[in-house]
C-alpha positions as CSV (number, residue, x, y, z in Angstrom):
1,X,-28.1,-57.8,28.0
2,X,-24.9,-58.8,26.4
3,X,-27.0,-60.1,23.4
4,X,-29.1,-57.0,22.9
5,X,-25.8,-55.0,23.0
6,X,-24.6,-57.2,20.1
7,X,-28.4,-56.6,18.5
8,X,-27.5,-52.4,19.1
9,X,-24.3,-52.5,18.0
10,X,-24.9,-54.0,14.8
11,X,-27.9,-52.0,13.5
12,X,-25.9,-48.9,14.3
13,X,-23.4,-50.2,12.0
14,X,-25.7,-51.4,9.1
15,X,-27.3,-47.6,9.4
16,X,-24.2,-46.5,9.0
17,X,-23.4,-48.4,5.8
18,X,-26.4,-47.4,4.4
19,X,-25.7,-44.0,5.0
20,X,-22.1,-44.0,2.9
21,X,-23.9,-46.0,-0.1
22,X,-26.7,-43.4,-0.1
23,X,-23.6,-40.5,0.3
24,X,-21.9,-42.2,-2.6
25,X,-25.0,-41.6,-4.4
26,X,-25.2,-38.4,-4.5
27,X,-24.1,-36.9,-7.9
28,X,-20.7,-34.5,-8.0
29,X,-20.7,-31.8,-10.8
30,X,-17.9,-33.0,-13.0
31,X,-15.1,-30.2,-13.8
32,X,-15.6,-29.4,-17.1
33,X,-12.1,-29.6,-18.9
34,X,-10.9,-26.9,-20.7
35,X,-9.7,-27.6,-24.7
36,X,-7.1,-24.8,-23.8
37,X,-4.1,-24.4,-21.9
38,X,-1.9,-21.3,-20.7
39,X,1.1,-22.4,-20.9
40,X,2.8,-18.9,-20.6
41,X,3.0,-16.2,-18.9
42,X,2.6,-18.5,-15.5
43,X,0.3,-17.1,-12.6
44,X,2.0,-14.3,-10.7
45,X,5.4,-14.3,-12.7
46,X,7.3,-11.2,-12.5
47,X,8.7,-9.4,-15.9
48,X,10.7,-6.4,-16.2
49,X,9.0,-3.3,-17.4
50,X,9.8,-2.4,-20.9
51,X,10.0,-6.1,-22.5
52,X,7.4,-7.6,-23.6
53,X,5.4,-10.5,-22.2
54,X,5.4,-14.0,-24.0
55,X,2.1,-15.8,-24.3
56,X,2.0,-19.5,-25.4
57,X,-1.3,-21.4,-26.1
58,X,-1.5,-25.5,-26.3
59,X,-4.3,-26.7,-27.3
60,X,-6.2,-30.3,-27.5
61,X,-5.7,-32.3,-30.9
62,X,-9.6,-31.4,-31.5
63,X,-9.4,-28.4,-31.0
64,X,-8.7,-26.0,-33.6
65,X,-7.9,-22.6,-33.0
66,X,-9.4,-19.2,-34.5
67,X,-7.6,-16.5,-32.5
68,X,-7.1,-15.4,-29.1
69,X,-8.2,-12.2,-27.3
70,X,-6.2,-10.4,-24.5
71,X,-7.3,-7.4,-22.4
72,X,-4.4,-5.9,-20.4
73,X,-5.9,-2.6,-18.7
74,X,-8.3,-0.8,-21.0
75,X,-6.5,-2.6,-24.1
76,X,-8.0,-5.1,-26.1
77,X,-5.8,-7.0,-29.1
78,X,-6.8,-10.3,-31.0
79,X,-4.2,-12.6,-32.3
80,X,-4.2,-15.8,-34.9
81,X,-1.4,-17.3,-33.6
82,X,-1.2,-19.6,-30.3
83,X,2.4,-18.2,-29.8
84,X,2.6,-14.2,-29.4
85,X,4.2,-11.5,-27.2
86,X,1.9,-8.8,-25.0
87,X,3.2,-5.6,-24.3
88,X,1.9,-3.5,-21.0
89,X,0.3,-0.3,-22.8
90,X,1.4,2.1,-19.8
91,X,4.8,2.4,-17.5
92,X,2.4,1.7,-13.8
93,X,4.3,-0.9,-12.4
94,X,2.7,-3.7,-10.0
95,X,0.3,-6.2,-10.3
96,X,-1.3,-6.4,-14.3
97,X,-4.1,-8.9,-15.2
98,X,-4.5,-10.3,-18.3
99,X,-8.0,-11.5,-19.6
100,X,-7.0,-14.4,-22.2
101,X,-10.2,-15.7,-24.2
102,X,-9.2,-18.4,-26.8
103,X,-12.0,-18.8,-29.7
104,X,-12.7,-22.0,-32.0
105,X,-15.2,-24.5,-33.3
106,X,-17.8,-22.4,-32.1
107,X,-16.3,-22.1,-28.7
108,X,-14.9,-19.7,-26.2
109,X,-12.6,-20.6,-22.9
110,X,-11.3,-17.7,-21.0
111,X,-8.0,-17.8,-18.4
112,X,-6.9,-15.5,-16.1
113,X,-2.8,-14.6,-15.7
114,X,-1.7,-11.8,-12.9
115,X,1.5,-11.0,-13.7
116,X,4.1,-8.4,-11.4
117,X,6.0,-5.5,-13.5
118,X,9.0,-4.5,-11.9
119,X,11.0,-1.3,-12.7
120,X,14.2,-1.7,-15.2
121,X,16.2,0.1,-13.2
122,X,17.5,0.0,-9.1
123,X,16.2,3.1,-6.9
124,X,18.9,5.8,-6.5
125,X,20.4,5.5,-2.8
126,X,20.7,8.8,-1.1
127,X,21.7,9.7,2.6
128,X,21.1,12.6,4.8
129,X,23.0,15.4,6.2
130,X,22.0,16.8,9.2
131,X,21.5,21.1,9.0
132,X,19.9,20.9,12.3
133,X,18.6,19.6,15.3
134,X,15.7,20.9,17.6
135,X,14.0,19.7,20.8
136,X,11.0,16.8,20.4
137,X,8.5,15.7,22.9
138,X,10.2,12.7,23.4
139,X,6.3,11.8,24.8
140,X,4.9,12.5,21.5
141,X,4.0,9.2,19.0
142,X,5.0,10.8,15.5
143,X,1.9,9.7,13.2
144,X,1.6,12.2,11.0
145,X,3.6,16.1,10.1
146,X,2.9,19.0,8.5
147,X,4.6,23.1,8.4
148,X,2.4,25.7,7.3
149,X,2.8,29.3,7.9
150,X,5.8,28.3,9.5
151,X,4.5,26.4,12.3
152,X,4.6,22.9,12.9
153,X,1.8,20.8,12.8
154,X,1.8,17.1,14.6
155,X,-0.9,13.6,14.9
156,X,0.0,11.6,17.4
157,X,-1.2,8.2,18.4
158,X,-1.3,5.6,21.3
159,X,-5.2,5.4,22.8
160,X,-5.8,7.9,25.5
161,X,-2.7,9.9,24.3
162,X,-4.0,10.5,20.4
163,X,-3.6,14.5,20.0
164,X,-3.5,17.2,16.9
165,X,-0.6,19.5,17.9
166,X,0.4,23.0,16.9
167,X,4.2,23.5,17.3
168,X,7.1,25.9,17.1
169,X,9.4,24.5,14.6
170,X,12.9,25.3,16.5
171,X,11.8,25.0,20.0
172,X,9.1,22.4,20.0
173,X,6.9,24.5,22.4
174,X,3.6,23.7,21.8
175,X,0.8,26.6,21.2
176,X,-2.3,24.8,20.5
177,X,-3.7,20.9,21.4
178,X,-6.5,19.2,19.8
179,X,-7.1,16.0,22.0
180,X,-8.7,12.9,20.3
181,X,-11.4,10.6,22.2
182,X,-9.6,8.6,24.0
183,X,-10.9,5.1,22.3
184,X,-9.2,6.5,18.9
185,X,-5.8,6.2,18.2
186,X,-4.1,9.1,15.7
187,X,-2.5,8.8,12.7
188,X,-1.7,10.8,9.4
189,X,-2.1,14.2,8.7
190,X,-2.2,16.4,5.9
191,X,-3.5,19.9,4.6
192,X,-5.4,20.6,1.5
193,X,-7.4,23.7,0.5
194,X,-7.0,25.0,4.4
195,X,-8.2,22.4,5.9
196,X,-6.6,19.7,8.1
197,X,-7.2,16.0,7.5
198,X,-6.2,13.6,10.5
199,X,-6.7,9.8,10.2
200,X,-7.6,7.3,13.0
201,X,-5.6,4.0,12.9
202,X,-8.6,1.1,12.9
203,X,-12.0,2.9,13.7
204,X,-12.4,3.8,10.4
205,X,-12.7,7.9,11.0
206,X,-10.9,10.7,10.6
207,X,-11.2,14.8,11.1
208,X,-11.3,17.9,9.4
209,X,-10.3,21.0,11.1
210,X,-9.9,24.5,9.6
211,X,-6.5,26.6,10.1
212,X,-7.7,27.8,13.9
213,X,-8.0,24.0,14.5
214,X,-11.7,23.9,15.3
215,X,-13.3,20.5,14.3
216,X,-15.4,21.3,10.8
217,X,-16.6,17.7,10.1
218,X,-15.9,14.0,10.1
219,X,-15.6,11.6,7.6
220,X,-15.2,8.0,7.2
221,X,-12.9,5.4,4.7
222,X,-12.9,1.4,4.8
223,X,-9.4,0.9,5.2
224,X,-6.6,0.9,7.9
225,X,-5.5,4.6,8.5
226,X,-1.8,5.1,8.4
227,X,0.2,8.1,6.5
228,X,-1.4,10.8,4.9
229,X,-0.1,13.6,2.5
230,X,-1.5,16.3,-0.3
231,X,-0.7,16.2,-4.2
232,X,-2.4,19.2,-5.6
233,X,-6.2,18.8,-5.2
234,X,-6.0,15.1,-4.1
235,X,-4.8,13.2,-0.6
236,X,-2.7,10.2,-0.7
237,X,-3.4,7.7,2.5
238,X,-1.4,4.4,3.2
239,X,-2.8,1.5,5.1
240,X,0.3,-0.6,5.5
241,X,0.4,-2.3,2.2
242,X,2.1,-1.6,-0.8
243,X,-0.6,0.3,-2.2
244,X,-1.0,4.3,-2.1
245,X,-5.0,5.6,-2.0
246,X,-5.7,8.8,-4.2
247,X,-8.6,10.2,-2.5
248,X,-11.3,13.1,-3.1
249,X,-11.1,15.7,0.3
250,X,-14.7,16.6,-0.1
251,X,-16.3,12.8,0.0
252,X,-13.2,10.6,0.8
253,X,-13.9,8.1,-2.1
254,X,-10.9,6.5,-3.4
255,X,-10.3,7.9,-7.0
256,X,-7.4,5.5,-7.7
257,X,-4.7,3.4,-6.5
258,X,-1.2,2.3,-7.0
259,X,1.5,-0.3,-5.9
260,X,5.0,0.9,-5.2
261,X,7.5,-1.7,-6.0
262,X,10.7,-1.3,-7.0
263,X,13.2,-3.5,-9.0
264,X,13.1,-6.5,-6.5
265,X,9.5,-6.4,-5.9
266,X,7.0,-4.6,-3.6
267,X,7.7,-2.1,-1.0
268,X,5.2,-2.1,1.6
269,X,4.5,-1.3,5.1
270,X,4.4,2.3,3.7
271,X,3.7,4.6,6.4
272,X,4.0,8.6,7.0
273,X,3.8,10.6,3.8
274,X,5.2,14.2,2.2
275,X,4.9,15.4,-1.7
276,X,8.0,17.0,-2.0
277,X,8.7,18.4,-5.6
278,X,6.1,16.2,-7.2
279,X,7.2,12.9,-6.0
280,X,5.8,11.1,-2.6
281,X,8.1,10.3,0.1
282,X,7.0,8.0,2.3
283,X,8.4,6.4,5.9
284,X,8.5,2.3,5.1
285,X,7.3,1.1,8.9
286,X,10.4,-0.8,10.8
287,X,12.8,0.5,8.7
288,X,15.6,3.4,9.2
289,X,14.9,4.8,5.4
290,X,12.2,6.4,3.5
291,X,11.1,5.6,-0.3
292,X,10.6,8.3,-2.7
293,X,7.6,7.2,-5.7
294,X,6.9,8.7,-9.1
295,X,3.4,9.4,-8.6
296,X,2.2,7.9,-11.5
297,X,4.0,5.0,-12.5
298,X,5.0,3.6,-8.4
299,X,8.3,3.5,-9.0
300,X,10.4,3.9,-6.2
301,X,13.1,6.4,-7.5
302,X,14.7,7.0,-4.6
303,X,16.0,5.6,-1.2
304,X,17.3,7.5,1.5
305,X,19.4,5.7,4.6
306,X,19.2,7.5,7.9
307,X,21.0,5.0,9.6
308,X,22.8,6.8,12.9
309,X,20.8,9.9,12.9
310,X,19.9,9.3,16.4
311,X,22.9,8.5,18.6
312,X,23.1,5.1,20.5
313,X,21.9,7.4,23.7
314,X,19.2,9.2,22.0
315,X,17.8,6.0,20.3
316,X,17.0,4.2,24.0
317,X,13.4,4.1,24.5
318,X,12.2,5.6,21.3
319,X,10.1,4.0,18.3
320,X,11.0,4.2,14.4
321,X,11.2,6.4,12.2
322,X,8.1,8.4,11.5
323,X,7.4,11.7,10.3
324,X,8.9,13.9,7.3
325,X,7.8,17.4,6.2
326,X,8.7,20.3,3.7
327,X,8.3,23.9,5.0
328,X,6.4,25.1,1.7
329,X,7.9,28.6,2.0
330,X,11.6,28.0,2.8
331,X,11.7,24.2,1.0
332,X,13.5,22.8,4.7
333,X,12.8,19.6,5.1
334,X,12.1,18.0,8.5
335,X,12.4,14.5,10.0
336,X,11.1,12.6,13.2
337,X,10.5,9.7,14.9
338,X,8.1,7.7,17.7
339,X,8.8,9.3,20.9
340,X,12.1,10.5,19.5
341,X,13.3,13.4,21.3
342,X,14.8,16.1,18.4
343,X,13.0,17.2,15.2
344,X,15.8,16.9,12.4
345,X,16.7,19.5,10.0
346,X,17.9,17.5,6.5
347,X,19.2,17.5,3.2
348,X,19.4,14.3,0.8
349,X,22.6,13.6,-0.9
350,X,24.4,10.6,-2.5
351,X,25.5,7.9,-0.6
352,X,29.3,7.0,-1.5
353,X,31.0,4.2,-0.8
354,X,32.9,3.9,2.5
């Protein structure tokens, strides 16, 4: 028995053998090595906006080169030299790919460089003043808000406590409640055309209800559903990122997107949303202060701190800071919180040193 073991034992390991000579066989596909070399920019490096971008070619002693191609956007430019600058043909901060193609002998190589445009300049730092205070559910999850026709309008989220709320503004009664299935968990909320829009957080569907707040339709978007806001014919949704969605009402198709970022790089987490005087505020999740963003570069402009709004007793048991509004007819401006108990009344002002 011991023999036959031995017998076993070493056919096994002769297979095995076999095996790793036949593996060592097999043919690789060799990486092809490229006769050109991007030496700068370097993969993700971050450049202020405004200067211009310095691109360096090397190249192999054999190779000799024509001219290189770059695409940056919808712009296409062809040098002769291997050492030139690119300039960024529009002020959009973010994330900018270049397409680099280097010709010669007959030949064509193309790299890839992503590189991150940050704004010249720091946001301006505002704080608030307080005008007023009213009464807020302190029960209600601030997702979303909206005034119109001087009412306000609230999402709110958790699953099995997901509503869309009609409010008074000074009193906080409520005068009308949408409840959402309980499976679904609200989130932002907007008004275009007179029609509300209402997200859900992960299933991936949201509502539309006219201005008596009867369900007209559904509709349906692939990412995460956080804030929500109107900019003239379009809606604006977050998802948690750094990137704002420009969306068509009718069919919900992304039209376009941009990255906020400001001068030390992107601002995400962005949450809750209101246009207010053609610039989108939005409510950065976690944090006590809300970004302003040009709407076409995505530039943060603006910071505003509202550190201490809520008193050390007010602030046990609530969630963040959530929730800003504009009354469209008096220009007030509103802001909440998660399950905080009073609606503020604000104005923005500069922050001076203490």
């Amino acid at each position: 028995m011991i023999r036959l073991s031995y017998v076993i034992i070493a056919l096994i390991f002769l297979s095995s053998c076999g095996d790793s000579k036949e593996e060592s066989k097999r043919p690789t596909s060799p990486r092809i090595k490229k006769s050109t070399t991007v030496e700068s920019p370097q993969q993700n490096q971050t450049f202020t906006r405004g200067l211009q971008i310095p691109v360096q070619i090397s190249t192999d002693e054999d190779f000799n080169l024509d001219s290189v191609q770059v695409t940056v956007g919808e712009e296409v430019i062809v040098y002769t030299d291997a050492s030139f600058e690119v300039g960024i043909p529009t002020r959009k901060v973010g994330e900018w790919r270049l397409l680099i193609k280097t010709f010669g002998g007959g030949k064509s190589e193309t790299h890839y460089r992503k590189v991150m445009i940050l704004p010249e300049s720091a946001p301006e730092n505002l704080t608030y003043k307080v005008v007023n205070a009213y009464p807020h559910d302190p029960d209600d999850y601030t997702q979303g808000l909206v005034i119109d026709g001087g009412y306000l309008y609230e999402s709110t989220g958790q699953r099995g406590e997901s509503a869309f709320k009609k409010k008074e503004i000074t009193t906080g009664e409520v005068l009308k409640v949408v409840n959402l299935p309980a499976d679904l968990f609200g989130e932002g909320l907007a008004i275009v055309n007179d029609e509300f829009y209402q997200l859900t957080w992960t299933s991936g569907q949201g509502f539309v209800y006219n201005k008596d707040m009867e369900q007209v339709r559904t509709f349906n978007y692939q990412v995460e559903g956080w804030g929500l806001a109107a900019l003239g014919e379009e809606l604006i949704l977050t998802d948690e990122t750094e990137k704002l969605y420009f969306v068509d009402p009718q069919s919900f198709t992304i039209k376009r997107e941009l990255e906020v970022y400001d001068n030390e790089g992107k601002v995400d987490s962005l949450n809750e949303l209101e246009v207010i005087d053609g610039l989108i505020y939005a409510n950065v999740y976690q944090k006590d202060y809300i970004v302003a963003v040009d709407p076409e570069t995505g530039e943060v402009v603006q910071r505003i701190d509202f550190t201490g709004i809520l008193s050390s007793e007010e602030s046990n048991g609530v969630d963040v800071l959530n929730g800003i509004a504009q009354d469209p007819e008096t220009g007030k401006i509103y802001i909440t919180g998660k399950w905080w108990p009073k609606l503020f009344e604000v104005t923005f002002q500069p922050k001076t040193l203490q």
